[in-house]
C-alpha positions as CSV (number, residue, x, y, z in Angstrom):
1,X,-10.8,-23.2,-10.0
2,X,-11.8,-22.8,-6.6
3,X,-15.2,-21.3,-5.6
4,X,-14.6,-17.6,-3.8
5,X,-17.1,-17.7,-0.7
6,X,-19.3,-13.6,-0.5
7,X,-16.7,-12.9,2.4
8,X,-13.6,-13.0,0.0
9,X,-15.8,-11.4,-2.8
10,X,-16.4,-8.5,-0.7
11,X,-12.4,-8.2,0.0
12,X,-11.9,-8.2,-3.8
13,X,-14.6,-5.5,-5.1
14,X,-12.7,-3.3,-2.9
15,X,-9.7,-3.6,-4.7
16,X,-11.6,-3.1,-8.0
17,X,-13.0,0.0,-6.2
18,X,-9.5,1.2,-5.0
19,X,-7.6,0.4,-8.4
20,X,-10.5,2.7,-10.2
21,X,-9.6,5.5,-7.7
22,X,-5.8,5.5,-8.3
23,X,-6.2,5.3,-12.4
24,X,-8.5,8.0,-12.2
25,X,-6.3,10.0,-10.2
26,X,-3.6,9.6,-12.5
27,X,-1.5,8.1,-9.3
28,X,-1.0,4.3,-11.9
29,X,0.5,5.2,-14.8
30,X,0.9,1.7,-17.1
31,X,1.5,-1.3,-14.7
32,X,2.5,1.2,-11.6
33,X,0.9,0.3,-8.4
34,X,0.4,-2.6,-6.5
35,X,-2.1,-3.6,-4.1
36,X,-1.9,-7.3,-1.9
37,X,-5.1,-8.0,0.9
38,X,-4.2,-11.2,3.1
39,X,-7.6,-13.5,2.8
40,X,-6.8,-16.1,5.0
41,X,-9.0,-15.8,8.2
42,X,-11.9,-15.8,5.9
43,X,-11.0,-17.7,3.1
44,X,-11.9,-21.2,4.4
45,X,-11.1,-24.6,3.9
46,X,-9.0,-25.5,0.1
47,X,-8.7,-28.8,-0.6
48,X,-6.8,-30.3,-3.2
49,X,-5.2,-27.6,-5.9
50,X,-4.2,-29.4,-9.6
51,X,-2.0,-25.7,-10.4
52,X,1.6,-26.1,-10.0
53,X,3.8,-24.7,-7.2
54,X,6.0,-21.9,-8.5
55,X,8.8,-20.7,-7.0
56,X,9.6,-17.0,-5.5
57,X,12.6,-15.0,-6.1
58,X,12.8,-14.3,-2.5
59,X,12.2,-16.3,1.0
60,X,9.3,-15.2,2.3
61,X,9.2,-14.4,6.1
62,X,7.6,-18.1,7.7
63,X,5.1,-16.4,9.5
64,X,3.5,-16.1,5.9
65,X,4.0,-20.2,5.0
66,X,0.1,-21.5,4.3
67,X,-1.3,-18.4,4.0
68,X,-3.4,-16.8,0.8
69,X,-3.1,-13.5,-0.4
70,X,-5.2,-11.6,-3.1
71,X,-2.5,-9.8,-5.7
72,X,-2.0,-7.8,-8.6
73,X,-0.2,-9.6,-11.5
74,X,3.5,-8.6,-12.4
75,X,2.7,-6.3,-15.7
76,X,-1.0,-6.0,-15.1
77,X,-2.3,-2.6,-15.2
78,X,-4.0,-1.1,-12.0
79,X,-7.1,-0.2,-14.4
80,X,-7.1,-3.9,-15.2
81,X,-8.7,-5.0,-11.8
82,X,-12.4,-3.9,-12.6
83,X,-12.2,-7.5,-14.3
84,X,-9.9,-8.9,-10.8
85,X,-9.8,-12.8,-12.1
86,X,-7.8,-11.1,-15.2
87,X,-5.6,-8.5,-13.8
88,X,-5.5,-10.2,-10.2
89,X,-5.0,-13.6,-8.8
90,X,-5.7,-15.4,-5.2
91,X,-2.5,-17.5,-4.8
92,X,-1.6,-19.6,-1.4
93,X,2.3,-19.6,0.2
94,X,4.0,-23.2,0.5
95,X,5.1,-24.6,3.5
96,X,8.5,-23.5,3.1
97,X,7.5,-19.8,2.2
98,X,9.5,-19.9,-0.7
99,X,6.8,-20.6,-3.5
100,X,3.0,-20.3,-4.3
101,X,0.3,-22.0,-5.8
102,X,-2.3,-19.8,-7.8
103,X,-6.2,-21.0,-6.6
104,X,-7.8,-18.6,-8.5
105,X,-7.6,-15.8,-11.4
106,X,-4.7,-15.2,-12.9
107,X,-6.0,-14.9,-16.5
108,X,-3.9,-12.3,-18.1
109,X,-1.3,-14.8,-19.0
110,X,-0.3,-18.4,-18.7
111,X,2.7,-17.9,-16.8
112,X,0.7,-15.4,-14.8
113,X,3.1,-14.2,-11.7
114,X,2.2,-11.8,-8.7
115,X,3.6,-8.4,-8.9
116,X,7.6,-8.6,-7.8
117,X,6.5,-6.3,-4.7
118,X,5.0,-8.7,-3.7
119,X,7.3,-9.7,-1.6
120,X,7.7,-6.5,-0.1
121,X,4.0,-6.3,0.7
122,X,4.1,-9.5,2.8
123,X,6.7,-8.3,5.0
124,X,5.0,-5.6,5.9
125,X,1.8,-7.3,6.5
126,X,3.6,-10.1,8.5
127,X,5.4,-7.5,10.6
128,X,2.3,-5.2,11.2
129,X,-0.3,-8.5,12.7
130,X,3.4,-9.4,15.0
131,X,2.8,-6.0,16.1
132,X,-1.0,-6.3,16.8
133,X,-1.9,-4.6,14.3
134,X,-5.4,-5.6,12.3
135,X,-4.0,-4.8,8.9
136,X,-4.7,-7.3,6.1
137,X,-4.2,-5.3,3.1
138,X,-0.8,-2.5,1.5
139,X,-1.7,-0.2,-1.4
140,X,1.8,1.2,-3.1
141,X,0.6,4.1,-5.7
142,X,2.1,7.3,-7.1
143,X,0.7,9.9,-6.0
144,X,1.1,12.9,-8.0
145,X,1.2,15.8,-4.7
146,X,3.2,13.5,-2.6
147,X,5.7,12.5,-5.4
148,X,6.3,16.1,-6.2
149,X,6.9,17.0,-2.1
150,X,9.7,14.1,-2.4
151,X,11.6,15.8,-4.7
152,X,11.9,19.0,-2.6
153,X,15.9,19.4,-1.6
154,X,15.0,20.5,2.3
155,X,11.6,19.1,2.7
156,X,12.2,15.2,1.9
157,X,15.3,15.6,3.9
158,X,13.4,14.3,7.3
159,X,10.3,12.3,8.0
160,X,9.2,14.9,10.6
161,X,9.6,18.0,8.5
162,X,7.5,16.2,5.5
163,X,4.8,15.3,8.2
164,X,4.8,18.5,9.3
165,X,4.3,20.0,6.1
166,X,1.4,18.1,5.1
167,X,-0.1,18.2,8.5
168,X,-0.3,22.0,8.9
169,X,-2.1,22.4,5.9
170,X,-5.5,21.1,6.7
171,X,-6.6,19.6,10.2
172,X,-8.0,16.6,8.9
173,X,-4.8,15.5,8.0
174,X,-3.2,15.9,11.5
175,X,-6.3,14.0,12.7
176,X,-6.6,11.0,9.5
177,X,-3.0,10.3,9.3
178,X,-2.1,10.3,13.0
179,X,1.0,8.7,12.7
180,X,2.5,10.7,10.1
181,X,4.4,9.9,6.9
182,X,8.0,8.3,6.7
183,X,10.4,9.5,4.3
184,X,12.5,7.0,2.6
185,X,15.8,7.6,0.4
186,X,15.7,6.4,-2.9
187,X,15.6,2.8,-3.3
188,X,16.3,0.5,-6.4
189,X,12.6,-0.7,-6.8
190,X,11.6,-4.1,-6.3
191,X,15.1,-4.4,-4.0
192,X,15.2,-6.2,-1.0
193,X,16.7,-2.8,1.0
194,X,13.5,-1.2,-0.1
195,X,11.0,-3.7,1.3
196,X,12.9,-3.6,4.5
197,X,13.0,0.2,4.8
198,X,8.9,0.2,3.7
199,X,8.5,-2.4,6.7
200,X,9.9,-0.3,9.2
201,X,8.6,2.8,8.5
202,X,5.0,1.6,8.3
203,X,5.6,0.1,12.0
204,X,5.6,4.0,13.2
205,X,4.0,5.8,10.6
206,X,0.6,6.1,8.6
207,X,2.0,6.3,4.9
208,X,6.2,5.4,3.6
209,X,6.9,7.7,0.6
210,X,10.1,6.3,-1.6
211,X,11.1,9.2,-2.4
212,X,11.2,10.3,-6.3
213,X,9.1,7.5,-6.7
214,X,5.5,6.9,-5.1
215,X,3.9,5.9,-1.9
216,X,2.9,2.8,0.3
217,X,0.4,2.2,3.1
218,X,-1.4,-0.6,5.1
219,X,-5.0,-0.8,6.5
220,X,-7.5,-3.4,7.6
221,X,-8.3,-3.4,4.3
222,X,-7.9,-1.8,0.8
223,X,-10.2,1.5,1.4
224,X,-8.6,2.1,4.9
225,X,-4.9,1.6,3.5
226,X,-5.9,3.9,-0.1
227,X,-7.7,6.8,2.6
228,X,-4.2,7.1,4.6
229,X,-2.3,8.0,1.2
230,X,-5.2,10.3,-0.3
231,X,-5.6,12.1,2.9
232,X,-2.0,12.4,3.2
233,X,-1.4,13.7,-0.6
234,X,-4.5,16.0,0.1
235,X,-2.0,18.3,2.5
236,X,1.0,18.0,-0.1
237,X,-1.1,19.1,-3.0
238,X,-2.6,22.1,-0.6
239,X,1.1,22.7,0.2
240,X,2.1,22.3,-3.4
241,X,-0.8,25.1,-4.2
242,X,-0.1,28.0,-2.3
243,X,3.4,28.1,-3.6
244,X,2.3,27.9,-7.0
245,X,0.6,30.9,-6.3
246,X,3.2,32.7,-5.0
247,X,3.3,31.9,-1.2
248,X,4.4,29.9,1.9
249,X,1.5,28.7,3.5
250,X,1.2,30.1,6.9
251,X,-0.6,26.4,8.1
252,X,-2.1,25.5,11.4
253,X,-0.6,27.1,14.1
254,X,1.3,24.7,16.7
255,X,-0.8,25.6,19.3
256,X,-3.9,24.3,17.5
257,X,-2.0,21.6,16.1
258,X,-1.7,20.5,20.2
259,X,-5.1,21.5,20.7
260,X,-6.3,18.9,17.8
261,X,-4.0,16.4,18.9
262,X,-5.2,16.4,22.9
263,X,-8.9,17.1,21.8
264,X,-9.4,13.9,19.3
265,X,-6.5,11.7,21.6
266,X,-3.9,11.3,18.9
């Protein structure tokens, strides 16, 4: 088993951090969730691996042939990743991007596999660094505030009226989640029309929700991409709380939302 160097440690600890977050927050119930960092700018050299090459559902896009990713195992539970050699692997691409070779972890099982999103999770990593973008990492989660907005009949109906909604409730949502939040129809999960429609909305927006079903975001690593989502659900479960009580939240004025957005350049 290859030898992690303190760099890619440090990378891994912070999914163990992130993965405690989301099972506390009741946001990964059983083996829901996924979360995929790209280690190979710091990974270093590998040498000779005796673990078979498996194969992948899926071609990967080539960009990502030779790279190594850290993953979640298909089945694993998020809460399983305080122990990350168990619940987790570090596998590298192939050549051909159409198989992987496991280089470390992967203990749950025998036939240990990465989650089948990840697929999904590589696309949009591989499309955000051909965009310039520094992200090396997607959490996907279900978020409890979020999930709920989704299933609203004239909110979820448009990515800017779901923004909206969630911006106006709290300024620091306008100001941590610049972008805004991309709606997505419902999806088979795990489908191929899913990972595309995740990939482009995360090339204009902060956070993709799949709508009835949870919610995906990139960062430069694991605590960046889990802070879009929680600051995100923060102003659906404010929404979600005044009418509870009775109410349509009033929200930030459109005046002050300009105001925010020319004072702190967003």
């Amino acid at each position: 088993m290859i030898e992690l160097n303190n760099a890619v440690k440090a990378e891994i600890e912070k999914v163990s951090e992130v993965s405690q977050y989301l099972w506390q927050r009741e946001w990964a119930e059983r083996n829901g969730g996924n979360i995929s960092v790209d280690l190979t700018d710091i990974f270093g050299a590998v040498g000779t691996i005796d673990s078979p090459e498996k194969t992948l559902p899926l071609q990967l896009p080539m960009e990502s042939a030779g790279r190594i990713y850290y993953v979640k195992g298909t089945g694993q539970r998020i809460r399983e990743l305080r122990d990350p050699q168990y619940a987790g692997c570090v596998l590298r691409i192939n050549a051909q991007a159409n198989g992987y070779q496991i280089l470390w972890g992967g203990k749950a099982s025998d036939d240990f596999a990465p989650t089948s999103e990840f697929i999904s999770h590589i696309k949009i990593l591989v499309a955000k660094q051909k965009a310039g973008a520094n992200h090396k990492s997607v959490v996907h989660t279900h978020p409890l505030e979020l999930i709920a907005l989704s299933h609203h009949s004239d909110i979820a109906k448009s990515s800017e009226l779901f923004t909206h909604t969630c911006w106006k409730m709290l300024p620091e949502v306008r100001a941590f989640v610049p972008r805004g939040i991309g709606m997505i129809p419902y999806c088979l999960p795990s489908s191929e029309e899913l990972a595309d429609r995740t990939t482009e909305a995360l090339l204009a927006n902060d956070v993709a929700i799949w709508e009835k079903h949870g919610a995906t975001a990139s960062g430069a690593d694991v605590l960046e991409a889990f802070d879009y989502i929680d600051v995100a659900n923060k102003g659906a479960k404010l929404y979600m709380m005044c009418t509870a009580a009775g109410f349509e939240p009033e929200g930030v004025s459109k005046e002050n939302m300009d105001i925010l957005k020319r004072e702190f350049n967003l």
